[in-house]
SESE-513288 format. One record per residue (C-alpha): residue in one letter; x, y, z. Coordinates in steps of 0.1 Angstrom, whole numbers, padded with zeros to 4 digits, always signed. Example, Ala and Ser with C-alpha at 12.3 -4.5 7.8 and 13.67 -1.06 7.14 Angstrom:
A+0123-0045+0078/S+0137-0011+0071/
This chain:
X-0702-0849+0756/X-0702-0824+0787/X-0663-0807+0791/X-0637-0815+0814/X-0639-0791+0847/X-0598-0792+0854/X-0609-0755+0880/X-0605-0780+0910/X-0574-0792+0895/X-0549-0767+0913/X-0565-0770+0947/X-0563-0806+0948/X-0524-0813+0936/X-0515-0785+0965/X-0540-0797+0988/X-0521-0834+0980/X-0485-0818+0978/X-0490-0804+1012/X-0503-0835+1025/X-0475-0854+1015/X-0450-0832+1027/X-0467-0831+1061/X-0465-0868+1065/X-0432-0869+1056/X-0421-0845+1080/X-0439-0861+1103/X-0427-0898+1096/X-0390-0883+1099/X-0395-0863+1133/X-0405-0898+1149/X-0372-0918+1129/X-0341-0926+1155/X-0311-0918+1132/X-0280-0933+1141/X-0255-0917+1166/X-0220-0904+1160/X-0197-0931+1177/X-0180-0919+1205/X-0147-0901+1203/X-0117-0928+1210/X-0101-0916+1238/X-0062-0920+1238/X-0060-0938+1270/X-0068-0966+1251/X-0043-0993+1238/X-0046-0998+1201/X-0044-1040+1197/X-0011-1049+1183/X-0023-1063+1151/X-0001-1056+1123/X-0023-1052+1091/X-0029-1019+1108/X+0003-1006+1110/X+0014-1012+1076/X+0002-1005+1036/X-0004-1042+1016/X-0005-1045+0979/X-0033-1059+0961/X-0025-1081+0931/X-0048-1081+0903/X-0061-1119+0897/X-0043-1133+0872/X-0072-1135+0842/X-0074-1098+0849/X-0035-1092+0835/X-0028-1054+0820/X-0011-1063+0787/
């Protein structure tokens, strides 16, 4: 039974790491990430809405009880 030439091996993985890496970088230059909102500027009026103006409490259900 003729041996096992693994010479080639070490070529190919690079050859194939390389490769991969390349289309990667490539599939990421063409991707649209999402923006940064836009700074709030302070002209604006903040809607009078009072769960933002104050801290609520969150009750744990009552199955959940800490004995």
């Amino acid at each position: 039974m003729p041996q096992l030439d693994t010479s080639t091996w070490f070529t190919t993985i690079m050859a194939m790491l390389l490769a991969l890496y390349l289309i990667t970088q490539l599939k990421l230059l063409n991707t649209n990430f999402y923006q940064s909102p836009p700074q709030k500027t302070p002209n604006k009026q903040i809607p009078n809405n009072h769960w933002q103006l104050k801290w609520t409490k969150i009750y744990l259900p009552h199955s959940q009880l800490q004995q």
